[in-house]
mmCIF file of the N, C-alpha and C atoms, coordinates in Angstrom:
data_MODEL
# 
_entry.id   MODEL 
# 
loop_
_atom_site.group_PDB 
_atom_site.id 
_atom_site.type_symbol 
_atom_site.label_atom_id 
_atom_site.label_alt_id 
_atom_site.label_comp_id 
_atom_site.label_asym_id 
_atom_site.label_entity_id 
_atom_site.label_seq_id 
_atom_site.pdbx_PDB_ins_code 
_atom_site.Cartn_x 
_atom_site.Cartn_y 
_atom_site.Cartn_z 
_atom_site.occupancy 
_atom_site.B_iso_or_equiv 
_atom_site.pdbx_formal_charge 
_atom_site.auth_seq_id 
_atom_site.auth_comp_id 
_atom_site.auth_asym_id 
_atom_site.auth_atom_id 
_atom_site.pdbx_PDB_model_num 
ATOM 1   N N  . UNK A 1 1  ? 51.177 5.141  38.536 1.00 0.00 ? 1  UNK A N  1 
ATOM 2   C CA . UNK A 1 1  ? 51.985 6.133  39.195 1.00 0.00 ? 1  UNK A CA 1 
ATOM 3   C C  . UNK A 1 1  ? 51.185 6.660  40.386 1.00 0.00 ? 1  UNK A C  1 
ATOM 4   N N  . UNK A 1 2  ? 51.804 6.763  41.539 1.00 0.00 ? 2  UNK A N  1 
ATOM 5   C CA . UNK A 1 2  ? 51.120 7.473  42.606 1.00 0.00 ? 2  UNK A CA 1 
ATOM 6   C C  . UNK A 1 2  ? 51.663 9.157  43.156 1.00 0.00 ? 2  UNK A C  1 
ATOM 7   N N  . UNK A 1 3  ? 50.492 9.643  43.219 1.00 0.00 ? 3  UNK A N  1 
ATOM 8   C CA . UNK A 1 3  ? 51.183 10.843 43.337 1.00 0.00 ? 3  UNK A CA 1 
ATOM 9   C C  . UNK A 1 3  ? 49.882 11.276 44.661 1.00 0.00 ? 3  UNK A C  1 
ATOM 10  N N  . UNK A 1 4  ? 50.197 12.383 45.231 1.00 0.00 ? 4  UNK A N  1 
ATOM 11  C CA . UNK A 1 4  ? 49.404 12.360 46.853 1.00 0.00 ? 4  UNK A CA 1 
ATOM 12  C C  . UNK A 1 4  ? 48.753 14.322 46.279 1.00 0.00 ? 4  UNK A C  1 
ATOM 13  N N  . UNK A 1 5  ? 47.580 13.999 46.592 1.00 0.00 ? 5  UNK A N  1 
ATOM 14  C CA . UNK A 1 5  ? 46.492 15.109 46.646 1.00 0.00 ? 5  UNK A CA 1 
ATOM 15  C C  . UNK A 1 5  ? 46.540 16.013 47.795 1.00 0.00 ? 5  UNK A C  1 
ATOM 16  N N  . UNK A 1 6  ? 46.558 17.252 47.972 1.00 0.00 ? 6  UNK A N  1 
ATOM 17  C CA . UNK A 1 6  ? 46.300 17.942 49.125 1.00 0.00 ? 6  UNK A CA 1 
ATOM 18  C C  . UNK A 1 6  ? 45.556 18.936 48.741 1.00 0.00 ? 6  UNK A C  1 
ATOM 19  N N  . UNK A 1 7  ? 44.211 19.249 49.034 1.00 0.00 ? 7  UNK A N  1 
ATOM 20  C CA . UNK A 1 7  ? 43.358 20.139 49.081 1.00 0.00 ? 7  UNK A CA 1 
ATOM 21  C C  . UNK A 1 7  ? 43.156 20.694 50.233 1.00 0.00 ? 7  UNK A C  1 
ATOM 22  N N  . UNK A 1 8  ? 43.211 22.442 49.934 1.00 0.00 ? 8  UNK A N  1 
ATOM 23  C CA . UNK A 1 8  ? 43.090 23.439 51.065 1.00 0.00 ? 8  UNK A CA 1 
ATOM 24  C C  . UNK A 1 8  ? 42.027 24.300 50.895 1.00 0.00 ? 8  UNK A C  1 
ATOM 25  N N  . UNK A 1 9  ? 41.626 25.594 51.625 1.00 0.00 ? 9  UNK A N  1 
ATOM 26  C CA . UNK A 1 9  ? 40.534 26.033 51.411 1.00 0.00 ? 9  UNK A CA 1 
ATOM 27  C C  . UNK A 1 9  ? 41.238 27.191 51.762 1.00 0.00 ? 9  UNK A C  1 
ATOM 28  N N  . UNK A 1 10 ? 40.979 28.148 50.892 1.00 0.00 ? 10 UNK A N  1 
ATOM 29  C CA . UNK A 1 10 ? 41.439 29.583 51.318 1.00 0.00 ? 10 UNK A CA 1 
ATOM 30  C C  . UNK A 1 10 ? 40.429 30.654 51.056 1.00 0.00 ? 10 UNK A C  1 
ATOM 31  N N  . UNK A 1 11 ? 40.137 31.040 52.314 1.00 0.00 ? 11 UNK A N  1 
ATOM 32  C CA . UNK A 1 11 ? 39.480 32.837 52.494 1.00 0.00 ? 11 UNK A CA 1 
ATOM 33  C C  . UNK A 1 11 ? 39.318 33.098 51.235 1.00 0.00 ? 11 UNK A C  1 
ATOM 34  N N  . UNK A 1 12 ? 40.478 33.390 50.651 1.00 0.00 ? 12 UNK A N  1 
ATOM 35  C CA . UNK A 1 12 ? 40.786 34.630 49.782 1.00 0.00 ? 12 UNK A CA 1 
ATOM 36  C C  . UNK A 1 12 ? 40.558 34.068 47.989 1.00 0.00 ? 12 UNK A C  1 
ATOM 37  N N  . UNK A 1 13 ? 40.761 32.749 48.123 1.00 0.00 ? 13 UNK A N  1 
ATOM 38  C CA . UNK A 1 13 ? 41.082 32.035 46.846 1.00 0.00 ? 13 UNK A CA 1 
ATOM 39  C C  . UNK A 1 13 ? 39.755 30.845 46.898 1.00 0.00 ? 13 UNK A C  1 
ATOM 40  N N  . UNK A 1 14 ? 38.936 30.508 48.009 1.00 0.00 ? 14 UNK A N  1 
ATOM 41  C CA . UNK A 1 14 ? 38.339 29.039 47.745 1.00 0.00 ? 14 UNK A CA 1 
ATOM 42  C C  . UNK A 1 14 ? 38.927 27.898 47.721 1.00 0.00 ? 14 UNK A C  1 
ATOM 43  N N  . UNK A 1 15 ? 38.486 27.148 47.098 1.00 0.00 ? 15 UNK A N  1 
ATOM 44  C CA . UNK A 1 15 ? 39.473 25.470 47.083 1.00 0.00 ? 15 UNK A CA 1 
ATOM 45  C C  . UNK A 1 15 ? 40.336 25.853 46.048 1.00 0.00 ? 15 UNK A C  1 
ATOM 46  N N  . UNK A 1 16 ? 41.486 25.283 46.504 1.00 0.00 ? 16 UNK A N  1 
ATOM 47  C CA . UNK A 1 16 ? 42.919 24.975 46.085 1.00 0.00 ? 16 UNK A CA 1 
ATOM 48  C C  . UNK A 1 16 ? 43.340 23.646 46.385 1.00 0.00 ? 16 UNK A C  1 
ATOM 49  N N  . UNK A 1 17 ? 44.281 23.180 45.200 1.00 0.00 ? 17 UNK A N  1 
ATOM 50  C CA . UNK A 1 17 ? 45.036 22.193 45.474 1.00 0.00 ? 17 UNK A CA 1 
ATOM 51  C C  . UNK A 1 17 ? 46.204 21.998 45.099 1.00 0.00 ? 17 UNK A C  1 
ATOM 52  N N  . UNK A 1 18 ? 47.338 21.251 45.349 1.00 0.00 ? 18 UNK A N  1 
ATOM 53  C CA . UNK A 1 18 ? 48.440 21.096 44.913 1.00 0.00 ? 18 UNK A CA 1 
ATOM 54  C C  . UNK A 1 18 ? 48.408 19.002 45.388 1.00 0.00 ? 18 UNK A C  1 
ATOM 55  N N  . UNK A 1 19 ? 49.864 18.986 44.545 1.00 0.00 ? 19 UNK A N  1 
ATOM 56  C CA . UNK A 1 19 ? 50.198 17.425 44.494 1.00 0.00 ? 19 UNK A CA 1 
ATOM 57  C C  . UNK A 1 19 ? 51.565 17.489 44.734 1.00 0.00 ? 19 UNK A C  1 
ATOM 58  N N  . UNK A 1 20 ? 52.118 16.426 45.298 1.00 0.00 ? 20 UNK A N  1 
ATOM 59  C CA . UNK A 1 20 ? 53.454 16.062 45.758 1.00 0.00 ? 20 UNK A CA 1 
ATOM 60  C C  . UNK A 1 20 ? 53.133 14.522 45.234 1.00 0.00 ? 20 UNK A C  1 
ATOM 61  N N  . UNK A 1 21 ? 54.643 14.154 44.663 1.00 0.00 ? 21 UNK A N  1 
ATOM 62  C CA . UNK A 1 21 ? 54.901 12.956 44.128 1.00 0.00 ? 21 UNK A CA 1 
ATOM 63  C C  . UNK A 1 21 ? 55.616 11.790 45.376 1.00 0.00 ? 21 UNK A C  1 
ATOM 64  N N  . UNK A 1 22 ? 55.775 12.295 46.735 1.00 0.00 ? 22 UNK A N  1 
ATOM 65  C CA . UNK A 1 22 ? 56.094 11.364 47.688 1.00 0.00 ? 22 UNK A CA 1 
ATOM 66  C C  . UNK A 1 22 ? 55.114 11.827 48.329 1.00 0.00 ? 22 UNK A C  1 
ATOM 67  N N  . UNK A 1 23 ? 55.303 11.235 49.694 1.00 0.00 ? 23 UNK A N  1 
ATOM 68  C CA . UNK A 1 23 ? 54.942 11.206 50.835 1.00 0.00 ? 23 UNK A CA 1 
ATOM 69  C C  . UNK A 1 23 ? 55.750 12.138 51.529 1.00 0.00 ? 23 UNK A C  1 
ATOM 70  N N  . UNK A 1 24 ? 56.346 11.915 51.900 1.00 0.00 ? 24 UNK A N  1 
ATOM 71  C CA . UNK A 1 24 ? 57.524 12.616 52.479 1.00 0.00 ? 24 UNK A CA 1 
ATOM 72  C C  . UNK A 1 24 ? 57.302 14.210 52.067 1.00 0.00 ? 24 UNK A C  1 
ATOM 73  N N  . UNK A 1 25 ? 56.802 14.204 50.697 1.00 0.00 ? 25 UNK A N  1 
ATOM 74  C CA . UNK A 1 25 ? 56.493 16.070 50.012 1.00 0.00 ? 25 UNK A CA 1 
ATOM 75  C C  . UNK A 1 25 ? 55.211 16.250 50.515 1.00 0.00 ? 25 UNK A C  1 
ATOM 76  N N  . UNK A 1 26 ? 54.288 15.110 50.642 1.00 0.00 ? 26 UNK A N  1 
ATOM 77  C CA . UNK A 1 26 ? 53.232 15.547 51.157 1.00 0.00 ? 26 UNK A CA 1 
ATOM 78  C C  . UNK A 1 26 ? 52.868 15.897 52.403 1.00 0.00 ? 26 UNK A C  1 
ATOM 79  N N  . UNK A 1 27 ? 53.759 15.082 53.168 1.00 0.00 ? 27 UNK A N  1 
ATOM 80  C CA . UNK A 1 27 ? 53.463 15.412 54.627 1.00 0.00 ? 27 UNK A CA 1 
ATOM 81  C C  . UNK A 1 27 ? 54.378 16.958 54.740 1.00 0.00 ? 27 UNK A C  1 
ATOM 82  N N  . UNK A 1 28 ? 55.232 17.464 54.170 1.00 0.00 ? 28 UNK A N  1 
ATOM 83  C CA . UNK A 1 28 ? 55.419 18.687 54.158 1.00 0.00 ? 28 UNK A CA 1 
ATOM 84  C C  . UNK A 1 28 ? 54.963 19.995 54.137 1.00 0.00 ? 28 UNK A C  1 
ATOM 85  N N  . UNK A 1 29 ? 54.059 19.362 52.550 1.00 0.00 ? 29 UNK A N  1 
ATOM 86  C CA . UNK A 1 29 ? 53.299 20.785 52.406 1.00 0.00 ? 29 UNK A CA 1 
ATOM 87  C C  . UNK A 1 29 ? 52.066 20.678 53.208 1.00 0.00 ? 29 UNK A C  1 
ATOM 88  N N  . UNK A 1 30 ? 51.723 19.181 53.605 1.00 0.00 ? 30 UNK A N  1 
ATOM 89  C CA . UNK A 1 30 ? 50.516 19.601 54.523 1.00 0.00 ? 30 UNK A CA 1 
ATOM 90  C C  . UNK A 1 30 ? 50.819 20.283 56.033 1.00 0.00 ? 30 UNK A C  1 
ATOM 91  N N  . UNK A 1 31 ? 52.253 20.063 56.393 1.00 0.00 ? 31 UNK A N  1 
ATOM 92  C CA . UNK A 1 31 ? 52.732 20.419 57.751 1.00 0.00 ? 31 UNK A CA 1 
ATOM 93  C C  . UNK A 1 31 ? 52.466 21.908 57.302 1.00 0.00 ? 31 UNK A C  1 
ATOM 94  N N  . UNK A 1 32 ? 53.392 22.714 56.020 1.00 0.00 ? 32 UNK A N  1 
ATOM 95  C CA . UNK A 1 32 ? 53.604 23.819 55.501 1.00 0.00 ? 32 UNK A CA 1 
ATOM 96  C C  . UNK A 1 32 ? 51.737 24.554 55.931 1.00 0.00 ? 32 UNK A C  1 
ATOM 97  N N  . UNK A 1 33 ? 50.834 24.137 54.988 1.00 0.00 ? 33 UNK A N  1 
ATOM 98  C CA . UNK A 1 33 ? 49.452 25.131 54.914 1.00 0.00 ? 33 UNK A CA 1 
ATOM 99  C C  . UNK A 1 33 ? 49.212 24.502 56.471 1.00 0.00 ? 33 UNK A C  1 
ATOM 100 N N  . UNK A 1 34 ? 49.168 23.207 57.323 1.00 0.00 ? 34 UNK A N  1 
ATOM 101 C CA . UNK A 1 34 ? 48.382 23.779 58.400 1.00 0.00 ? 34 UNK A CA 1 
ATOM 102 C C  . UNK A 1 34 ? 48.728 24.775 59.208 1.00 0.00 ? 34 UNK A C  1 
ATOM 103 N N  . UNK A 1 35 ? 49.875 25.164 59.102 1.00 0.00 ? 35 UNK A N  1 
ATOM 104 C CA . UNK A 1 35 ? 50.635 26.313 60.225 1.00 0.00 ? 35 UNK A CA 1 
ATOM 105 C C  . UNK A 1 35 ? 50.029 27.231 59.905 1.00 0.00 ? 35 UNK A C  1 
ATOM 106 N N  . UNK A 1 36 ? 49.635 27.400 58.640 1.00 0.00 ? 36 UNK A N  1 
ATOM 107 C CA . UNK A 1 36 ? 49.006 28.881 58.356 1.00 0.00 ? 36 UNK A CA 1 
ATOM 108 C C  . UNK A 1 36 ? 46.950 28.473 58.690 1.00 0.00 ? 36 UNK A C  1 
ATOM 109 N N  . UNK A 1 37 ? 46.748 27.947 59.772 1.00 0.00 ? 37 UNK A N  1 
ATOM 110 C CA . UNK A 1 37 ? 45.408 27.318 60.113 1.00 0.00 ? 37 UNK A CA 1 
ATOM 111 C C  . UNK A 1 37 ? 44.486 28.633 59.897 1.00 0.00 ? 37 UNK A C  1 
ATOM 112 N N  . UNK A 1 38 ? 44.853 29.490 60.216 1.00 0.00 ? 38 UNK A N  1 
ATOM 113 C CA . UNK A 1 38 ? 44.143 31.055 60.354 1.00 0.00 ? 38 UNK A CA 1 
ATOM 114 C C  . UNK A 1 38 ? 43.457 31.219 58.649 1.00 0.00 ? 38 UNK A C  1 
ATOM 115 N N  . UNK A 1 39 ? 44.469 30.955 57.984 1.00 0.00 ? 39 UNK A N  1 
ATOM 116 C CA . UNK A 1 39 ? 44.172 31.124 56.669 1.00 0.00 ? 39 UNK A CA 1 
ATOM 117 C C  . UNK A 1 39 ? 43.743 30.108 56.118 1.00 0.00 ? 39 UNK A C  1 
ATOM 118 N N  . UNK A 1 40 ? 44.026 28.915 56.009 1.00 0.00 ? 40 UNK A N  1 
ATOM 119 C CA . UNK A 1 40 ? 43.789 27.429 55.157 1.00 0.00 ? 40 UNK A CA 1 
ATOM 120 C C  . UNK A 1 40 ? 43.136 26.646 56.241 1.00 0.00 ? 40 UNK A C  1 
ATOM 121 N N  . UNK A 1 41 ? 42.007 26.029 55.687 1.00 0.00 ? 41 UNK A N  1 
ATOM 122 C CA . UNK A 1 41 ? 41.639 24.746 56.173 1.00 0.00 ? 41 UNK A CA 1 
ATOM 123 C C  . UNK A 1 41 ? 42.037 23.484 55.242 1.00 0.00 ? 41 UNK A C  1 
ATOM 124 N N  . UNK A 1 42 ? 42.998 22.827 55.619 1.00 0.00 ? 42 UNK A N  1 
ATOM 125 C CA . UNK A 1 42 ? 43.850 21.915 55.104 1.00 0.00 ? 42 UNK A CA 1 
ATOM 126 C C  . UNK A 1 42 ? 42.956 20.152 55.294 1.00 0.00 ? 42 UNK A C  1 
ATOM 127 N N  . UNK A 1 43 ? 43.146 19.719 53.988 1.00 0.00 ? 43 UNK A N  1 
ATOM 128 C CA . UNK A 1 43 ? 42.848 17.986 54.182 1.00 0.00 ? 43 UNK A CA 1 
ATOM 129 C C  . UNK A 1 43 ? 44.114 17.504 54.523 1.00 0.00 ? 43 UNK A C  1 
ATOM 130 N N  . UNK A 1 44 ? 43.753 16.633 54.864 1.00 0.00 ? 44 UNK A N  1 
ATOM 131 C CA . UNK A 1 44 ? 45.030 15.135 54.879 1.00 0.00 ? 44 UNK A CA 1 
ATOM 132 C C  . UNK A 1 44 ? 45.348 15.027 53.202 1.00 0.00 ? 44 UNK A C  1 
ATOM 133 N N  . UNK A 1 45 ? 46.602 14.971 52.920 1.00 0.00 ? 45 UNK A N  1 
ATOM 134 C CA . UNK A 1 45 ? 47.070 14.118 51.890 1.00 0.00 ? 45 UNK A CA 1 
ATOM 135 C C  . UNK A 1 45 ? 46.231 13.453 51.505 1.00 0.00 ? 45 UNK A C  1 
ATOM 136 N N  . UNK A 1 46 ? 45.351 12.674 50.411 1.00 0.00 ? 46 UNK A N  1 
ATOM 137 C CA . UNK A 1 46 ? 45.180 11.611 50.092 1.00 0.00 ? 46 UNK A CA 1 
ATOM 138 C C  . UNK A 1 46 ? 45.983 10.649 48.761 1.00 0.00 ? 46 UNK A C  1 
ATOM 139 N N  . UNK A 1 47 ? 46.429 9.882  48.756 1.00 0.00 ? 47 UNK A N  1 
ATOM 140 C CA . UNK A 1 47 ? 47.075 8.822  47.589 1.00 0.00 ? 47 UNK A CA 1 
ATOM 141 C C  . UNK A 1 47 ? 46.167 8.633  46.156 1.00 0.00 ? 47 UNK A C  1 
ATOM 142 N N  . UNK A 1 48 ? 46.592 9.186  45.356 1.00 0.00 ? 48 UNK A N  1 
ATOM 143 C CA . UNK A 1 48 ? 45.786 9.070  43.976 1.00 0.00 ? 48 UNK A CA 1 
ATOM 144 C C  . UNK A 1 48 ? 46.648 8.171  42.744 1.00 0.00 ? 48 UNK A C  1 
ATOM 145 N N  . UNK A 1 49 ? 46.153 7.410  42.568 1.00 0.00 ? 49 UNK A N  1 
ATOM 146 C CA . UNK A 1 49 ? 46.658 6.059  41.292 1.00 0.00 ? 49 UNK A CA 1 
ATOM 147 C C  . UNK A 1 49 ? 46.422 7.092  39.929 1.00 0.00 ? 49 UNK A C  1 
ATOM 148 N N  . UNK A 1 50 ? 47.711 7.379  39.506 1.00 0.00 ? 50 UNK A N  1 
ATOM 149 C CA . UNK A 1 50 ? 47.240 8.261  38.238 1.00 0.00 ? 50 UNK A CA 1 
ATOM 150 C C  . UNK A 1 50 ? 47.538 7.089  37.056 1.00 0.00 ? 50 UNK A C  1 
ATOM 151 N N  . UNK A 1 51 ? 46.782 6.728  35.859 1.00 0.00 ? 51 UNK A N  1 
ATOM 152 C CA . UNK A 1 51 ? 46.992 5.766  35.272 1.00 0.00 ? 51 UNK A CA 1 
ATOM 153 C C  . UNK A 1 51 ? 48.293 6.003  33.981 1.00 0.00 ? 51 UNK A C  1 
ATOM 154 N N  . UNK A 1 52 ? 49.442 5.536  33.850 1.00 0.00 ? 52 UNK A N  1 
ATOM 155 C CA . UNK A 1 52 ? 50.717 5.685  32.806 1.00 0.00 ? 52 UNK A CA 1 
ATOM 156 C C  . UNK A 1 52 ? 50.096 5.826  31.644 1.00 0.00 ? 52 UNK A C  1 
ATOM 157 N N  . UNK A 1 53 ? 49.130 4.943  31.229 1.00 0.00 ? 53 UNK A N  1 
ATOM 158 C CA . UNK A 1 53 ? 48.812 4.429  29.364 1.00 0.00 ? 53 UNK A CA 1 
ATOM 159 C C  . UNK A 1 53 ? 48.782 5.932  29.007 1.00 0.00 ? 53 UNK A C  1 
ATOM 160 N N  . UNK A 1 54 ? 49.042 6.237  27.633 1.00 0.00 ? 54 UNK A N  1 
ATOM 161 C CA . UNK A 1 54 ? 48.355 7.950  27.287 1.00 0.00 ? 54 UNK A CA 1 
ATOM 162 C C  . UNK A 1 54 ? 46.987 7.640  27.481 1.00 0.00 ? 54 UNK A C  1 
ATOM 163 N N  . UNK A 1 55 ? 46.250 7.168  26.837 1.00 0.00 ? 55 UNK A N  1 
ATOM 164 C CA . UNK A 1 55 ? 44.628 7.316  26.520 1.00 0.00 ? 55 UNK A CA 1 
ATOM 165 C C  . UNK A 1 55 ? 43.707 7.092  27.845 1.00 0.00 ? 55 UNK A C  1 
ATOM 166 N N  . UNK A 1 56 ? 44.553 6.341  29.093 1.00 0.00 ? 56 UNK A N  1 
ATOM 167 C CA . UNK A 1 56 ? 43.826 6.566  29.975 1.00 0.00 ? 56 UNK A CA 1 
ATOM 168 C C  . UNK A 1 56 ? 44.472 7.574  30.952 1.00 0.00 ? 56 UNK A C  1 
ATOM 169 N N  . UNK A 1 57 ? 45.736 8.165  30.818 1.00 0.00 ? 57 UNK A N  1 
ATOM 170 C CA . UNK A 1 57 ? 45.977 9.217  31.381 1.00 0.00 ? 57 UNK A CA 1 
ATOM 171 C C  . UNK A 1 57 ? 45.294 10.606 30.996 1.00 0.00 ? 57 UNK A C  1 
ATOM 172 N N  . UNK A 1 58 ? 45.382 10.919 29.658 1.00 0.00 ? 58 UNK A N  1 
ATOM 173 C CA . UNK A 1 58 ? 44.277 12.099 29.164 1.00 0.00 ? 58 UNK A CA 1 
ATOM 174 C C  . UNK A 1 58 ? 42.994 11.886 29.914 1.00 0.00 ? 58 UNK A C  1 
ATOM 175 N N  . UNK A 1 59 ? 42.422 10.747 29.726 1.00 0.00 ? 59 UNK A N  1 
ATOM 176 C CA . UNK A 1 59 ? 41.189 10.915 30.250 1.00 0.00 ? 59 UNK A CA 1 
ATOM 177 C C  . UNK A 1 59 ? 41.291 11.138 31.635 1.00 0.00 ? 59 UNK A C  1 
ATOM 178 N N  . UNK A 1 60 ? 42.132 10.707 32.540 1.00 0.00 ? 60 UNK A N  1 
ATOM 179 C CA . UNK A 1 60 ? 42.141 11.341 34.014 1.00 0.00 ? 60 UNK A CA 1 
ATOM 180 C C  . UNK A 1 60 ? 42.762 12.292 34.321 1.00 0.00 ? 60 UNK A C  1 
ATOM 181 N N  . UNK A 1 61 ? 43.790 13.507 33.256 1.00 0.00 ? 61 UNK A N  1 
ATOM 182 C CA . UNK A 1 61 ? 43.430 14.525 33.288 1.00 0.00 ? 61 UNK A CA 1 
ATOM 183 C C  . UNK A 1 61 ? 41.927 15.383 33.100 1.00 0.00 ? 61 UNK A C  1 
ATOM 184 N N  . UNK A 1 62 ? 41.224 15.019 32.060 1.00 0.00 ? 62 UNK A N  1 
ATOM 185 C CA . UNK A 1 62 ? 40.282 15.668 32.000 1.00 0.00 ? 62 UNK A CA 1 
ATOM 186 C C  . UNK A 1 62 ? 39.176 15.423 32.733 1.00 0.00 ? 62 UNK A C  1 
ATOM 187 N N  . UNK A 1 63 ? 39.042 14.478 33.499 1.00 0.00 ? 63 UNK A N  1 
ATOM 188 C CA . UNK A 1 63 ? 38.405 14.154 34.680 1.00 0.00 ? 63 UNK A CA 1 
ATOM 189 C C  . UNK A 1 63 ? 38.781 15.021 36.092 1.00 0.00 ? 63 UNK A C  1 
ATOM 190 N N  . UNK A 1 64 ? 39.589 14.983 36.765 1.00 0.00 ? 64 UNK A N  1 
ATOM 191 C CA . UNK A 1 64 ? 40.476 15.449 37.634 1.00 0.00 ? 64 UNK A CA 1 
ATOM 192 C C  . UNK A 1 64 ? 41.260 16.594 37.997 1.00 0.00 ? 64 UNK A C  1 
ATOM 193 N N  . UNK A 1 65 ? 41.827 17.023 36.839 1.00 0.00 ? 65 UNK A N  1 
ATOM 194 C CA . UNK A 1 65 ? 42.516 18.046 36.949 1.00 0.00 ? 65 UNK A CA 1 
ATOM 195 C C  . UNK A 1 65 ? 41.616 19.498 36.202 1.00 0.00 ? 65 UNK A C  1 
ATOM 196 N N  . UNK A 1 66 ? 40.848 19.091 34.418 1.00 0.00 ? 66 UNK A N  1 
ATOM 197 C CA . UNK A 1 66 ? 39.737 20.007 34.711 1.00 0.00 ? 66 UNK A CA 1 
ATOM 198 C C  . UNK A 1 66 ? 38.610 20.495 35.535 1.00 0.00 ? 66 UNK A C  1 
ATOM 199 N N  . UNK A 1 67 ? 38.079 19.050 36.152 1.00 0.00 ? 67 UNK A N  1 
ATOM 200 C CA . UNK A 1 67 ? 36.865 19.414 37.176 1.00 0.00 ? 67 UNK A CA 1 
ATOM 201 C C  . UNK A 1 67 ? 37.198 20.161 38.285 1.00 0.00 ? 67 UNK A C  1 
ATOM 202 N N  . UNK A 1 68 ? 38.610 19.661 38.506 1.00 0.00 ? 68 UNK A N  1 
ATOM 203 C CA . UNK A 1 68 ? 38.856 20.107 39.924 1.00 0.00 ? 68 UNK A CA 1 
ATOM 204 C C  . UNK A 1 68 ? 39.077 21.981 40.118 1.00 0.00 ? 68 UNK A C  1 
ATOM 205 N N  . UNK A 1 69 ? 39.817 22.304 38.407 1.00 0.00 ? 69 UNK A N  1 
ATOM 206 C CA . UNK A 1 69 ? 40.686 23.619 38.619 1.00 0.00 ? 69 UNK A CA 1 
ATOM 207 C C  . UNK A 1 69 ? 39.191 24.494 37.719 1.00 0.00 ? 69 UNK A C  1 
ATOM 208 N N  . UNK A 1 70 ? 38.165 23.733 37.281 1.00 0.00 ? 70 UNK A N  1 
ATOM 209 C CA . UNK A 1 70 ? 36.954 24.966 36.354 1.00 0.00 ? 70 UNK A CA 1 
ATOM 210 C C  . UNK A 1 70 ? 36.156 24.606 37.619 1.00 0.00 ? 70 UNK A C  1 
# 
């Protein structure tokens, strides 16, 4: 499954991220936080291969989504 990464940086909050399941959502919300440039320093989208199986999806939750949000 592909789903698209966007990491921002906020003043107020530090790193943040959110995910969009197209392209099309991603180039949105990245259009969306760069407008607010004052506040967010915005990445590019990047494309992330999330793996279907359960046993290797758990594990790239707990890789990924804990490291990223502790």
């Amino acid at each position: 499954m592909k789903l698209y990464r966007i990491n921002y940086h906020s003043k107020d909050h530090g790193s943040c991220l959110m995910w969009a399941g197209t392209q099309a959502d991603a180039k949105r919300i990245y259009k969306e936080l760069s407008v607010e440039h004052e506040k967010f320093n915005v990445d590019k989208p990047q494309l992330v291969e999330v793996p279907t199986a359960k046993p290797a999806l758990l594990a790239w939750l707990n890789i990924y989504l804990v490291r990223d949000n502790g």
